[in-house]
C-alpha positions in Angstrom: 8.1 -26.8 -13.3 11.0 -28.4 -12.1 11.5 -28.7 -8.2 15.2 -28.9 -8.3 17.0 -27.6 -4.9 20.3 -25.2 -4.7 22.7 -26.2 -2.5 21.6 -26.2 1.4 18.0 -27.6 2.6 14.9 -26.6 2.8 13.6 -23.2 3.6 10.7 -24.4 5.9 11.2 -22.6 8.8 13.2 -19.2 10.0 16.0 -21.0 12.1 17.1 -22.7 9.0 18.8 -19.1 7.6 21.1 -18.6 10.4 24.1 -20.0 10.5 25.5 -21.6 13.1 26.8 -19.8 16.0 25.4 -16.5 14.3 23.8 -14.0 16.4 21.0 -11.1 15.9 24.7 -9.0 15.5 26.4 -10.7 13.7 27.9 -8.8 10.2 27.4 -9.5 6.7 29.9 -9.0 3.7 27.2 -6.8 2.0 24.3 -4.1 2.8 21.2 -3.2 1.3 21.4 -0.1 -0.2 19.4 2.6 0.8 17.4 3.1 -1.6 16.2 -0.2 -1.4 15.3 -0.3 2.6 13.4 2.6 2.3 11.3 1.0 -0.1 11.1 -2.6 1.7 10.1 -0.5 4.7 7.7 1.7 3.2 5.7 -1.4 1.8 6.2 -3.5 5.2 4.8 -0.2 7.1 1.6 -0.6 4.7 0.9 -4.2 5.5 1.7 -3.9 9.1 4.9 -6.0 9.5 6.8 -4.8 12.9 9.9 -3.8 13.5 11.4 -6.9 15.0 9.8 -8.6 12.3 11.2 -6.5 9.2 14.3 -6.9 11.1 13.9 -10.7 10.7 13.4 -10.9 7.2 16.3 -8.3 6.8 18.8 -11.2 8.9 17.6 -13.5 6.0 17.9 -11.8 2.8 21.0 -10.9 4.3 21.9 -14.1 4.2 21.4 -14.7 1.1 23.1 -11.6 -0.5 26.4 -12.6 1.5 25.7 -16.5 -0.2 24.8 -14.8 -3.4 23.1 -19.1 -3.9 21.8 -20.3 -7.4 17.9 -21.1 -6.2 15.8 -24.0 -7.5 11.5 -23.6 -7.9 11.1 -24.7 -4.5 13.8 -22.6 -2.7 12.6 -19.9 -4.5 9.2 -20.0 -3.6 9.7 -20.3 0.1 12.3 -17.6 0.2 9.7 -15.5 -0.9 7.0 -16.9 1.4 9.4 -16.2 4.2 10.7 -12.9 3.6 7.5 -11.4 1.9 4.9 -12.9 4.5 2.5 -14.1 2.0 1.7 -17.5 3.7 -2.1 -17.0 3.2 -1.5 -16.5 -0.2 0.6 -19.9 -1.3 -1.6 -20.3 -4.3 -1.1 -17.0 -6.0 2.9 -17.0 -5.1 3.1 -20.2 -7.1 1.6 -19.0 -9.9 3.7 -15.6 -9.6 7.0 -17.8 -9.8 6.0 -19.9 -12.2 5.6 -16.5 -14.1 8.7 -15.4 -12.9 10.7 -18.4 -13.8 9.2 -18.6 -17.1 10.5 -15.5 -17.9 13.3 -15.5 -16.5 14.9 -19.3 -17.2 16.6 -19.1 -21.0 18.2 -22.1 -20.7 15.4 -23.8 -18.7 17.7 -25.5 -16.4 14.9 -25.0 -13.3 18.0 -22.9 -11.9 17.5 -18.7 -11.3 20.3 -16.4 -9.3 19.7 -14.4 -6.4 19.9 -11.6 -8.7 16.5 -12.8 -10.7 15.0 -13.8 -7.2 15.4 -10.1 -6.2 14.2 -8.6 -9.5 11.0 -10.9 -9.0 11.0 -10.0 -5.3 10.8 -6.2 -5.6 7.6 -6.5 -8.2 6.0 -9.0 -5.9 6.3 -6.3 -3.3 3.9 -4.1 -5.1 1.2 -6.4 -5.5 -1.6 -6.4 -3.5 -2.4 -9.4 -1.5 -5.4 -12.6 -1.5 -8.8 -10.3 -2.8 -7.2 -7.0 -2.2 -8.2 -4.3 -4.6 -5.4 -1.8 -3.4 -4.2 0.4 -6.1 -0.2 0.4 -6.7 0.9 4.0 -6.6 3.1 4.9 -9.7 5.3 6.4 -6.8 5.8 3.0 -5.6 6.1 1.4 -9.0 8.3 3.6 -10.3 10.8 3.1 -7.4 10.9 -0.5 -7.4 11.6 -0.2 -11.1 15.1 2.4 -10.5 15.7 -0.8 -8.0 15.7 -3.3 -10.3 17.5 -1.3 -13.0 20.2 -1.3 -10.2 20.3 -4.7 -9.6 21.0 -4.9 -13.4 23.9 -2.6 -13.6 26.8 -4.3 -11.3 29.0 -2.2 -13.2 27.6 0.7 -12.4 27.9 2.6 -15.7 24.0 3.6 -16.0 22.9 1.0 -18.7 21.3 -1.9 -18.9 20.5 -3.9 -22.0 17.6 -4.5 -24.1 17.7 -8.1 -22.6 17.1 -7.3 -19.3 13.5 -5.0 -20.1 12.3 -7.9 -22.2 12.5 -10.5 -18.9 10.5 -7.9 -17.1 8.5 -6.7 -19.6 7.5 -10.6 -19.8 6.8 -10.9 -16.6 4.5 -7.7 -16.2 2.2 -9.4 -19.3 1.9 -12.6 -17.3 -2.0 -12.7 -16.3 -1.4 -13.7 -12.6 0.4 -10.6 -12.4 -1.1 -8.3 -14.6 -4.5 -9.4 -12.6 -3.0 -8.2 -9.7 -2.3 -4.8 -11.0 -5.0 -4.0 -12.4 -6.7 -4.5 -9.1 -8.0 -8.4 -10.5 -10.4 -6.8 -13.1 -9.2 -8.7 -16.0 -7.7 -6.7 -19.1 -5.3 -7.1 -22.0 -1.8 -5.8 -21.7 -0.5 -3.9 -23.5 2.3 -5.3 -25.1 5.4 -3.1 -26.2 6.2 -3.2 -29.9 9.6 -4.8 -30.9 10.5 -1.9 -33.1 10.1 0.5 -29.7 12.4 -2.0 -28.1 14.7 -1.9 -30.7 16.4 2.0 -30.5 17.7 0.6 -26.9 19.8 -2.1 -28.8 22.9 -0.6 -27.5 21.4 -0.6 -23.8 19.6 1.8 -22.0 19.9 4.5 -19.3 18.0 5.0 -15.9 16.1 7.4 -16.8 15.4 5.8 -20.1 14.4 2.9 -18.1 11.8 4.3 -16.0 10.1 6.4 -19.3 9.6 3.0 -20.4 7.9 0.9 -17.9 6.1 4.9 -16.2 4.4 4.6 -20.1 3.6 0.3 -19.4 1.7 2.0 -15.7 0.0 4.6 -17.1 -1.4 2.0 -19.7 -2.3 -1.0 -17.7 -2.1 0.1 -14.3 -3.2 3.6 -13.8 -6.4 2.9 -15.7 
């Protein structure tokens, strides 16, 4: 995998995502929508993460919504090490963007946009971390997915294409993270047929969305 960098330096430490001359106050072009703090602070609440630290890692994705960057392997690894505190657990996020990037990089430039970093981000949010067994709630899986089908439709006209559920469906087969979900007892995932994808060829709805990948949890999560 590439190690390519996006523009800006290294991610290494917290001070490096705050501008110069910003403060704790200061205001950012976009916000995160609500749906989506409730959930980041739902899954923070579970691993113990403060307030003043959530609000941290809420300055920095900030950041990077407002810059809305093009992020190379490295950079996109570290973002997530920072903002999703798994430090101890550098060998599994590795392989998880390897996973993601494979999945996600067509063109194989070693080059992925915020958006993809955020798709990736939310699914890493449900898995449990280093030799945890925790279950991931359907609940919980389910909401990251109306998440990421929102991060898919900018235009806001409730559809997404088949493209976009064959990047994700990709990245749910990867082992690393279908390890994870399964609570690290290894299994085969299921796969989705190419003939079921193929009746969303003109795009597909919310709720058509979250049938789909509630039917991929009941068969390789649930169990």
């Amino acid at each position: 995998m590439g190690k390519t960098q996006s523009k800006g330096s290294s991610m290494d430490s917290p001070g490096h995502h705050q501008k110069k001359g910003q403060s704790d106050k200061s205001s950012h072009g976009k916000k995160i929508p609500v749906v989506e703090e409730v959930f980041v602070q739902k899954i923070a609440y579970k691993c113990g993460v403060s307030d003043e630290e959530l609000k941290e890692k809420k300055e920095i994705y900030l950041q990077h919504v407002d810059d809305d960057p093009t992020l190379g392997f490295e950079e996109f690894k570290c973002l997530y090490r920072d903002i999703s505190g798994r430090a101890a657990d550098i060998q599994f996020l590795t392989a998880y963007v390897e996973a993601v990037f494979r999945a996600f990089d067509a063109n194989k430039d070693d080059q992925l946009t915020f958006q993809e970093w955020q798709v990736g981000f939310y699914l890493l949010l449900l898995l449990p971390q280093g030799e945890k067994s925790a279950k991931v709630s359907q609940e919980d899986f389910l909401l990251a997915m109306e998440i990421i089908f929102r991060l898919y439709d900018q235009d806001g006209n409730n559809v997404v294409t088949k493209k976009e559920i064959g990047k994700i469906t990709s990245l749910l087969r990867e082992p690393d993270v279908a390890n994870r979900f399964s609570g690290g007892v290894k299994k085969v995932v299921k796969g989705v047929e190419a003939a079921h994808l193929d009746k969303y060829k003109g795009g597909i709805s919310q709720n058509q969305f979250l049938e789909h990948f509630s039917k991929y949890f009941e068969e390789n999560v649930a169990n």
